[in-house]
C-alpha positions in Angstrom: 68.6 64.1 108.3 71.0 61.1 108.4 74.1 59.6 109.2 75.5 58.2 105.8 78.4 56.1 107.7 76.3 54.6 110.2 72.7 54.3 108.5 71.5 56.7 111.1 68.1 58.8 110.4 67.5 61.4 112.6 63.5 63.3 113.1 61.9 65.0 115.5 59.8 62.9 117.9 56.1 63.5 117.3 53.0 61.9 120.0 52.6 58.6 118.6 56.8 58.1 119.1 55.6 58.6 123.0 56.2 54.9 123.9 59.5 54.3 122.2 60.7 57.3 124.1 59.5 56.3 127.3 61.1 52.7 126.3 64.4 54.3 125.9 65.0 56.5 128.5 63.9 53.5 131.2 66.4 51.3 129.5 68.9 52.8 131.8 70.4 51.0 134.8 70.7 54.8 136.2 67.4 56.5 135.0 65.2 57.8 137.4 61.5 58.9 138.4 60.8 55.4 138.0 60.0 55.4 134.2 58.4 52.6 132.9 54.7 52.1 131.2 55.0 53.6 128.2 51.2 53.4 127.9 51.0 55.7 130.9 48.9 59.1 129.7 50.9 61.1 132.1 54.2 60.7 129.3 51.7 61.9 126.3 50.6 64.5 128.8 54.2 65.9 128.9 55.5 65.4 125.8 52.8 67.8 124.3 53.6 70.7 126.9 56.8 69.6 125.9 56.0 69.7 122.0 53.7 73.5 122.3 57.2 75.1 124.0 59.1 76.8 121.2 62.7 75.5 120.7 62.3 71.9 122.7 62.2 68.9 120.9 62.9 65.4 121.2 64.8 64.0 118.3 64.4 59.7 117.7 67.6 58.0 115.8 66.2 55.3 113.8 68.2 52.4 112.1 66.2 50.6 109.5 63.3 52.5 111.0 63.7 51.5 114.4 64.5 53.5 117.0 68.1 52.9 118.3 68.4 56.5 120.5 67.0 59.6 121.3 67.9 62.7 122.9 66.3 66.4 123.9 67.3 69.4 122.5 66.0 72.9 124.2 66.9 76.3 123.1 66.9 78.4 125.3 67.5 82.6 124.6 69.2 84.8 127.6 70.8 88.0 127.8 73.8 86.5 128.8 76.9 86.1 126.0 75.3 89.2 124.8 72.1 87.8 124.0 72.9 84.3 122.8 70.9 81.9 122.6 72.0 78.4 124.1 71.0 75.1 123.4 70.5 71.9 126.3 71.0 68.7 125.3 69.3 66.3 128.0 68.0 62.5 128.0 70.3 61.3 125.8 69.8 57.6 125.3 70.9 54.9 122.9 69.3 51.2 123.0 71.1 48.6 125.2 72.1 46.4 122.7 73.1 48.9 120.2 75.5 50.9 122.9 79.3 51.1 121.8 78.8 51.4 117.9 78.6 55.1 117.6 74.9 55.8 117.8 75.7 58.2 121.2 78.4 60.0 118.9 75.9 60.3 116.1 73.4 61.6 118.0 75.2 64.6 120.0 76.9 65.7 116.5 73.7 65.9 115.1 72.2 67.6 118.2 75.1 70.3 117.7 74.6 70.7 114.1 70.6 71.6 115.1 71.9 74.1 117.8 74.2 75.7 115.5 71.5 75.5 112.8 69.3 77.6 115.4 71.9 80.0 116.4 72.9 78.9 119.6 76.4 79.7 120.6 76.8 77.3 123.1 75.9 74.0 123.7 75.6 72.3 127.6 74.6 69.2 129.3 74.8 67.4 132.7 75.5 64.0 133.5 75.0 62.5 136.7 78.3 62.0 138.6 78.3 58.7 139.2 78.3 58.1 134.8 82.5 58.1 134.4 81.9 56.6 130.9 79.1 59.3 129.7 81.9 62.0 131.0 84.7 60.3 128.9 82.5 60.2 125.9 81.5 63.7 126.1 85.0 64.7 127.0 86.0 63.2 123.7 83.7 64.7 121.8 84.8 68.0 122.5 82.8 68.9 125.6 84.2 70.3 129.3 84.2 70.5 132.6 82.7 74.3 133.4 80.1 73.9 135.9 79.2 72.0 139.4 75.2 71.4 138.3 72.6 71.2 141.3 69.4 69.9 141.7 66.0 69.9 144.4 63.7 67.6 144.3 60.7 69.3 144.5 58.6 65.6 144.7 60.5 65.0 147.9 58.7 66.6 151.5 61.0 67.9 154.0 
């Protein structure tokens, strides 16, 4: 699928897109878990549990047939909403030095267009509280404030 105004292509992420992924999500000033050899088998690892779970996908925006952005898209089905299925749209990255021209915009419409293709009645993300600007762009792009999300750490003792 594309993006006709911005040149944007749009496919699901397949194994051998492993290191561009890992390449986007650590270029984040914010990202966490320490992300950074793309190389490292542990990412291939979890992309293909990732891959063999029905409903999860990473999707790669490519520009001229490099990727520019990426984000993951999980469906998930529940009994709540009388039995609607929702859909989760999590690491949702765009290059550094391609941030600010409408790639991030792209990329959630196009995320929502999948989750409505699949069903789902609802789409949610997070974003870490600290990310003001991520909250402003999802505000404007229709999204609200509903929930207070949590986390553990399970890697941390204690």
């Amino acid at each position: 699928m594309a993006d006709s105004i911005l040149g944007l292509t749009f496919r699901t992420a397949e194994r051998r897109d492993v290191p561009d992924l890992v390449r986007l999500i650590a270029d984040d000033a914010l990202s966490t878990g320490g992300d950074s050899d793309p190389l490292d088998p542990l990412y291939g690892e979890a992309f293909d549990r990732m891959a063999a779970q029905p409903g999860n996908r990473m999707v790669l925006a490519e520009l001229d047939g490099r990727p520019v952005g990426c984000f993951q898209l999980t469906v998930v089905h529940g009994l709540g909403r009388r039995g609607a299925a929702r859909a989760t749209i999590e690491s949702v990255k765009v290059v550094s030095e391609r941030r600010g021209q409408g790639i991030g915009g792209a990329m959630i419409r196009h995320a929502v267009d999948l989750a409505r293709a699949e069903g789902c009645a609802l789409v949610q993300l997070t974003t870490q509280t600290r990310r003001t600007d991520a909250q402003r762009f999802y505000k404007r792009l229709g999204f609200q404030d509903s929930h207070v999300g949590m986390k553990l750490d399970l890697t941390r003792e204690g």
